[in-house]
Structure formats: structure tokens, C-alpha cells
C-alpha positions in Angstrom: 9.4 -6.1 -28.7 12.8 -5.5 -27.8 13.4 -9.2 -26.4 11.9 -10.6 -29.4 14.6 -8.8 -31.3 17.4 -9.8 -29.4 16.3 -13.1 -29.7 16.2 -12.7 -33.5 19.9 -11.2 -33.4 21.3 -14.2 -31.3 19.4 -16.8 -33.4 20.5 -15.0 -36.2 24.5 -15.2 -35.1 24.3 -18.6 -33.9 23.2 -19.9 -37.6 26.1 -18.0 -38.8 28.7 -19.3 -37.0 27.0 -22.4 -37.9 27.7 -22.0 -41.3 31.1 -21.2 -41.2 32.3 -23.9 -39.1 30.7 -26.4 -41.8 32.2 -24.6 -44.3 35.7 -24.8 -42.6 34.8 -28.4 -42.4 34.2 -28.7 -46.2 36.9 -26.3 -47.2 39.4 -28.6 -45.0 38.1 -32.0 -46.9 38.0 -31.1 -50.2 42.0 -29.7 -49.9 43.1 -32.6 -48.9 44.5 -35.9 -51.4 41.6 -38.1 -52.9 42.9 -41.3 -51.6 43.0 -41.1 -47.8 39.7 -41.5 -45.9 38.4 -38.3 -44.6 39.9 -37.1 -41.9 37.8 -37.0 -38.3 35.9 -34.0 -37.2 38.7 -32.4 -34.3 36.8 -32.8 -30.8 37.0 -29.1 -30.4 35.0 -28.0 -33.4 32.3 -30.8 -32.9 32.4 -29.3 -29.0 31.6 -26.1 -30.5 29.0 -27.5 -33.4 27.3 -29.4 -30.6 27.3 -26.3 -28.0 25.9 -24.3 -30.8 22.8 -26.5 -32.0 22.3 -26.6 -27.7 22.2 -23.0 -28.3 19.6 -23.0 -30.7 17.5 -25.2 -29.3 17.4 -22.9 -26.1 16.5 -19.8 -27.8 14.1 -21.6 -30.3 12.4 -23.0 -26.6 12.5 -19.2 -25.0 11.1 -17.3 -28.4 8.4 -19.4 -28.8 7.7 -18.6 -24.7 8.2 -14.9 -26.0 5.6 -15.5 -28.4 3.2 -16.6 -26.0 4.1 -14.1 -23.4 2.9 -11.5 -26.3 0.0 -13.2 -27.1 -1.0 -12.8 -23.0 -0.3 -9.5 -23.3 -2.4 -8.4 -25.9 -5.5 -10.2 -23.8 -5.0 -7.3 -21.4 -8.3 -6.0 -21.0 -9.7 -3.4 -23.5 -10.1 -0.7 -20.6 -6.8 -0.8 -19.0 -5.2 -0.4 -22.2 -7.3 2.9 -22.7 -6.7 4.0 -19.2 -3.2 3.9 -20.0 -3.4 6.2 -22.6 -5.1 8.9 -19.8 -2.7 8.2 -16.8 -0.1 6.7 -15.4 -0.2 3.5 -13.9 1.0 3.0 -10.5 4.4 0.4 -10.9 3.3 -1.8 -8.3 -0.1 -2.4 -10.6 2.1 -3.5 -12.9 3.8 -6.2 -10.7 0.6 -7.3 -9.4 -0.8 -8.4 -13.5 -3.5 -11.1 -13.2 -4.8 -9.1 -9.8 -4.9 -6.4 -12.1 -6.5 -7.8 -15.1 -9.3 -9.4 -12.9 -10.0 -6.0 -11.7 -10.4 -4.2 -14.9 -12.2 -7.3 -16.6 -15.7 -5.6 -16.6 -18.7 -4.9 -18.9 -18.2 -1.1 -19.1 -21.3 1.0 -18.8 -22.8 -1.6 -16.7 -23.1 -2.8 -12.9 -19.5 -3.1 -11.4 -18.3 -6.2 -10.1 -18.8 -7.1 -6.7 -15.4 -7.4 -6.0 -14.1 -4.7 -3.7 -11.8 -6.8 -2.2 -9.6 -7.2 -4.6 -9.5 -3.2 -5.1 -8.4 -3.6 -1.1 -6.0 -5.9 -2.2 -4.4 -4.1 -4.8 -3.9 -0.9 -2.7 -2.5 -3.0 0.2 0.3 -4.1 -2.6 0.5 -0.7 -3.4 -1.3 0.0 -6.9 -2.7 3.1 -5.4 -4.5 4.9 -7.3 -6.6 2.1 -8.4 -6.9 2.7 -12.8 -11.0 4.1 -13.1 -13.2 1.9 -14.2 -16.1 2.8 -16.8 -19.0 1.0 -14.3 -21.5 1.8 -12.0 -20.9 1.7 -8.4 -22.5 -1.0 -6.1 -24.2 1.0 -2.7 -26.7 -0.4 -0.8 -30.3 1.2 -1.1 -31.0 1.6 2.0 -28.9 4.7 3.3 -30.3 6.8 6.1 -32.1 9.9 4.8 -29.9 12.3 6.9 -26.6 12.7 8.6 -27.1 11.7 12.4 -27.4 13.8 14.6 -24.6 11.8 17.3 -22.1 10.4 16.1 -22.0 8.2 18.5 -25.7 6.5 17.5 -25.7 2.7 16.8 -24.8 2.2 13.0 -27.3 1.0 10.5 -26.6 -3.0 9.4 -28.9 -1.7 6.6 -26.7 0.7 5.1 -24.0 -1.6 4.0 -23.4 -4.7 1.7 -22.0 -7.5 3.6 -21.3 -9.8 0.8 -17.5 -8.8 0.7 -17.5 -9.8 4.9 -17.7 -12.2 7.0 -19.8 -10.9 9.4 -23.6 -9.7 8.3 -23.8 -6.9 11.1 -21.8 -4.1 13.3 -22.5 -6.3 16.6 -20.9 -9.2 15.1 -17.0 -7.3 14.9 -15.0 -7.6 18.4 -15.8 -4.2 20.7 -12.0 -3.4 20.1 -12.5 -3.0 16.5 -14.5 0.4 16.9 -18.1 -0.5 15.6 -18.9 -0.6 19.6 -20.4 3.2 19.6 -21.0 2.9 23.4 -17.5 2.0 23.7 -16.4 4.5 21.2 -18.2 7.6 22.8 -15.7 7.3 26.4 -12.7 7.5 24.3 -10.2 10.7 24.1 -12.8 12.4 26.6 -10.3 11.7 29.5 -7.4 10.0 30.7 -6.8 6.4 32.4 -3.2 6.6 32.1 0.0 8.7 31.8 -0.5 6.9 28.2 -3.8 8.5 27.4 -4.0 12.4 25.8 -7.1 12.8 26.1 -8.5 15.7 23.8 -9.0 18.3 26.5 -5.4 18.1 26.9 -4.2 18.4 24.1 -6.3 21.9 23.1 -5.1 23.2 26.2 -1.3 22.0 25.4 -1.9 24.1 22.0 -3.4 27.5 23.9 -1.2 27.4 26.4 2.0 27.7 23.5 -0.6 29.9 21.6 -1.3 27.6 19.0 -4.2 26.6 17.2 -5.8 23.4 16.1 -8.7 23.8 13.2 -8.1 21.1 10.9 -6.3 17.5 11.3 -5.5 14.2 9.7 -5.9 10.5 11.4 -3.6 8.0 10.0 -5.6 4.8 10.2 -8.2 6.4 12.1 -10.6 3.2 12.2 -14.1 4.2 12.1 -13.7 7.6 12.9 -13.6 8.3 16.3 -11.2 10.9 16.9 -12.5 12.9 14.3 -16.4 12.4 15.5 -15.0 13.7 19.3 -13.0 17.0 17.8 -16.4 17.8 15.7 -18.2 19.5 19.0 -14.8 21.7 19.4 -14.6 22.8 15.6 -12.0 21.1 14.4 -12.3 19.3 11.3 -10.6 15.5 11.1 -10.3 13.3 8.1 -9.6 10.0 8.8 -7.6 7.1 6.5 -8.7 3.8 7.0 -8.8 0.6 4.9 -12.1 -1.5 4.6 -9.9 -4.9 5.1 -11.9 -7.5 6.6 -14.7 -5.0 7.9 -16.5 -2.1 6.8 -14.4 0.8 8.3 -15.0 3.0 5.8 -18.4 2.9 5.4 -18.9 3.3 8.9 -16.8 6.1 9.2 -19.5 7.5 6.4 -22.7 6.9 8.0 -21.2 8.6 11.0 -21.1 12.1 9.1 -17.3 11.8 8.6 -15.0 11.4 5.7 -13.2 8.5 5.1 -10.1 8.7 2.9 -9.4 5.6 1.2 -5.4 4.9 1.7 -3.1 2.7 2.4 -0.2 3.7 5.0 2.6 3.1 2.7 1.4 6.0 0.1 2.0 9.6 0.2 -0.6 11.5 2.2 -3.5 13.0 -0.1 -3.0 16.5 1.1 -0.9 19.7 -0.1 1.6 20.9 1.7 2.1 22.5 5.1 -1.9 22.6 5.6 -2.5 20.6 8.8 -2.6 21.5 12.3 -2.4 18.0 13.6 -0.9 14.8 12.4 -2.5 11.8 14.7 -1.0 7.9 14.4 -2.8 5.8 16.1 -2.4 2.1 17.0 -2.3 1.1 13.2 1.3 3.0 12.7 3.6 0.2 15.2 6.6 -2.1 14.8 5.1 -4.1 11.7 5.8 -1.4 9.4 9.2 -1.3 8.2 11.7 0.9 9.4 12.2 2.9 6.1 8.4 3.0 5.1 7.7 4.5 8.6 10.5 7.0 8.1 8.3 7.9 4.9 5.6 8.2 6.5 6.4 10.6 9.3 8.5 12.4 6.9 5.6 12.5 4.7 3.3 13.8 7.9 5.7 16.5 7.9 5.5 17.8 4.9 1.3 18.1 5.4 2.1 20.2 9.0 2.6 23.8 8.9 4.9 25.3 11.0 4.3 24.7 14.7 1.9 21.5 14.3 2.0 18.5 16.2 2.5 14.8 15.0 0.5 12.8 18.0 1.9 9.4 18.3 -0.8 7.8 20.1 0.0 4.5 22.0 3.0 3.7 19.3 4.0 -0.1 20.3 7.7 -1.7 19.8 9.9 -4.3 21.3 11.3 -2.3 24.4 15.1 -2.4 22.7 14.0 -2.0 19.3 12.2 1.7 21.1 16.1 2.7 22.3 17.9 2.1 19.2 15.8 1.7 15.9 12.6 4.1 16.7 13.9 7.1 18.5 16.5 7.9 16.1 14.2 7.9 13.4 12.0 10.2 15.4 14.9 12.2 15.9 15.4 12.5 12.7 12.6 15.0 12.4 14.1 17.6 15.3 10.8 18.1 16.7 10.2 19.8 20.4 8.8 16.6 22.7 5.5 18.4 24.3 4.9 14.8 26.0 7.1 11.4 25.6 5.7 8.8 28.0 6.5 5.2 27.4 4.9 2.2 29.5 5.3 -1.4 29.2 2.7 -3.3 27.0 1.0 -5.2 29.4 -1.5 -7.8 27.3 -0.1 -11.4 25.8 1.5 -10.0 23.4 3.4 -7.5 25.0 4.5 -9.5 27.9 5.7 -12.3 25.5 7.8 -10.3 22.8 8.9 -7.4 25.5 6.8 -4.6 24.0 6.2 -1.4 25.4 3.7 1.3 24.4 4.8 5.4 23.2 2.9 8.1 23.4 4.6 11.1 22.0 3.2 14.8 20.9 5.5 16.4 19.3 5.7 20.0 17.7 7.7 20.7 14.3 9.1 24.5 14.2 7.6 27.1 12.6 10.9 27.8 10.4 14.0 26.1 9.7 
């Protein structure tokens, strides 16, 4: 609206000066003696006619884009406009439009799209929350009829639609990936390297400073490991994950855990000061940027009460980039360092860009 009207304005002005430059013109001939032929048009006023009538040309050319830009607009689907009048709209929705659109083009009251991907890749660019939709939910219909009893049981292909994957089935994902559960079950029980923590460790760590550990969060906890191996010593873990490229969070269901669907970059779903324990594990590294991750653990923070611990497990950086970029911003927080171990990276990757792993457990003070 407000461009349109500008454009109006400018248009507007342009004819106007228009007009009086012809009518200098006029004004100019008529004064002057019948007999001599009418004098030339001076260069700089046909300069200025000419620059003009470029002018209107232009904005002619851009409102008629305007135009069409509005008509585009009010093909934005009939449910996102109504969501809109019942809350907000996260900003990066709105710089991701067609994704958008194509997301909340649906027949409401009826069977959702099958496209879950494209709610994945709307959160990964940020538009978290995802607007509600007025559709029904695709599941699969063959869900187990009970909670396992281990945790560690092989996962049902059953229990989850494949169609958004490339593989059909758990055994088809790479062991590292966490849908292994025979790998799954040794980890956190002990420890391989000065890297490791294993969860033993770390409840004796918290006694031993008479602490307590009850409730935690895992940022881009995977399928839900660390939170299926504190559930035999009462401690409740919720796990964030992303189901990009494989079904983490449904796995991290059928397991008898909860997933919490978020991205790394938005603020933690939780209140304030109401964990116990803060882990990061491999998913928090190098490739986020600098600032983001200073959100982020700044963010962790504010969900720790007073004496909690932020676990960095196996943290993984450029061995100079550790020194001068990453500890500062660690710093930053003023956190006692329980444990601070650092070892070089040691696979391809780490030997060819100079990487090094950090584990870090660190405890925030009770009062500032």
C-alpha cells in the first residue's frame, strides 16, 4: 500500500513538472515577434524533458510490477491469512514466502499433506513455530501397543512412514547415526578415554559437590540415548532433535522418550532456571556460527538453576580457532570448569583441517 502510493506521488510530480516546462516553452514562443522562426528548444530543458519522460517510463514499468506483486499477494493461502490474525508469525517465515505458501496450501479439515520435509525445512531457516495447520496428521497405523520395556530393543520399521526418506528401514542408517541400539546401549555406561564422561561420573561429580541431578535437557540429542541411559537413575531427559534426512524423532518416540522438535538456532522451549543439566553433544561444533552459539549457551543458561552444569560433550573445532574464538566465549559465562579435557581429533577430518575434540562440564553459580 504504501509503495503504491509513493509511486502515485512521484508519477504525480513528474507530470507536473512536465507541464510547466511545456508551458515555459509556450509562454517563451508566443512573447516573442511573429516574423522570426521559432526559436530552438535550449539543450538543457530538452535534457530535462527527455530525463523526465525516462522517468516516467520507469515508474510506469515498476507500478505495474507493484500491481502484480499485490495481486501475488492476495493468492496467499486462505489459512495463513487467518492464522495471522491468531499469532504472530515467525520473520524468517516471512523471508522464506513460496516455502511458506506451499506449506499452508492444504484442504483444511482433511488429510495433511505428506510433506514434512518442507516443515523441516522451514524450521532449519528458522520459521519456528511452524503457523498450525487446520489438517489431520499423517502416523503410521501400526504403532506398538505399549512403551517397551528396554530402551535399548530394536526399533519397529513398522512404526514409521518412510516416504519422506531415503532409506525404508532402521538397519539401512550408518551405525554412527544412533538407530544401531546394540551400539547405542554401551554408550555413557563407561569411559574409553580422558574424553568420555561417562554417566557414573558425572552423578558422582554432582554428590560429591552436594548437588543434584533430576531433570535435564539434550541439545541435539539424536535418538535419545542419553536420556534412555539416565531413565534407570531417575533422571528425566528431554531430548531436541531434527528428523532431517532420518527419522530421529520418531525413534526417539518409540523408545518411550520425548522428542522436542527444535532447531539449534531457537530459544530453548523451557522456563527459566528449571534444569539441572544442560548436555551438547556432537551436533553443537565449529559449523555453527560464533554468535548463534553464544546464544545458545547463553540461552542454556538461562534454563540452569543455580549450580547446574552445561556438559560439552566431545565439542570439535580447528585446534587455533579452540584458543582464541571458543574459550573466550565460554568464558564469557564465568562458570567453574569441573572437567576441561581437550584431545586431538584423530579421524580424516580432524587430521586434515587440525581439529581437536573438548569435553568440558562446567557448573554456573548458584548466585551472582
Amino acid at each position: 500500500m504504501g509503495l503504491t502510493m509513493g509511486l502515485n506521488l512521484l508519477l504525480l510530480l513528474a507530470m507536473v513538472a512536465t507541464n510547466i516546462l511545456s508551458l515555459y516553452h509556450l509562454s517563451s514562443t508566443l512573447q516573442s515577434k511573429p516574423t522570426p522562426p521559432p526559436a530552438p528548444v535550449p539543450d538543457h530543458l530538452r535534457h530535462q524533458l527527455n530525463t523526465i519522460n525516462a522517468t516516467l517510463t520507469h515508474l510506469t514499468r515498476l507500478r505495474s510490477t507493484t500491481s502484480s506483486s499485490s495481486s501475488s499477494a492476495s493468492a496467499t493461502p486462505s489459512d495463513l491469512l487467518l492464522y495471522t490474525h491468531l499469532a504472530p508469525i515467525a520473520s524468517s517465515c516471512r523471508d522464506n514466502p513460496d516455502l511458506l505458501h506451499t506449506y499452508m496450501t492444504y484442504t483444511p479439515f482433511s488429510l495433511c499433506p505428506d510433506d514434512s520435509h518442507l516443515a523441516e525445512s522451514l524450521v532449519l531457516r528458522g520459521c519456528h513455530p511452524l503457523p498450525r495447520r487446520r489438517c489431520f496428521a499423517r502416523t503410521s497405523s501400526k504403532l506398538p501397543s505399549s512403551l517397551p520395556t528396554d530402551p535399548f530393543s530394536p526399533l519397529p520399521d513398522s512404526a514409521v512412514l518412510w516416504t519422506k526418506y531415503s532409506c525404508k528401514s532402521f538397519s539401512c542408517f550408518d551405525g554412527g547415526l544412533g538407530f544401531n541400539m546394540k551400539l547405542e546401549s554401551s554408550r555413557f555406561t563407561s569411559s574409553g578415554s580422558n574424553l568420555d564422561l561417562s554417566i557414573p561420573q558425572l552423578l558422582q561429580i554432582a554428590k560429591e559437590t552436594s548437588s543434584v541431578i533430576r531433570i535435564g535437557l539434550d541439545v541435539g540429542g539424536a535418538t535419545g540415548t542419553f536420556a534412555a541411559k539416565m531413565k534407570p537413575y531417575n533422571v528425566t531427559v528431554v531430548s531436541t532433535t531434527m528428523s532431517q534426512g532420518a527419522p530421529y524423532n520418531e525413534a526417539t518416540a518409540l523408545r518411550g522418550l520425548v522428542p522436542l522438535h527444535a532447531p539449534l538456532q531457537q530459544r530453548l522451549p523451557l522456563f527459566d532456571g528449571v534444569m539441572d543439566l544442560v548436555r551438547c553433544g556432537r551436533a553443537v561444533n565449529r559449523w555453527i556460527p560464533t554468535v548463534a552459539m553464544e546464544f545458545l549457551f547463553f540461552d542454556a543458561d538461562r534454563v540452569l538453576r543455580g549450580g547446574g552444569y552445561l556438559w560439552l560433550d566431545h565439542f570439535f573445532s580447528k585446534g587455533a580457532d579452540l584458543q582464541k574464538v571458543y574459550m573466550p566465549v565460554i568464558g564469557k559465562l564465568g562458570y567453574k570448569k569441573v572437567k576441561w579435557t581437550v584431545a586431538n581429533k584423530t579421524d580424516s577430518s580432524g587430521v586434515k583441517n587440525g581439529e581437536v575434540y573438548l569435553t568440558a562440564l562446567l557448573q554456573k553459580p548458584v548466585s551472582r
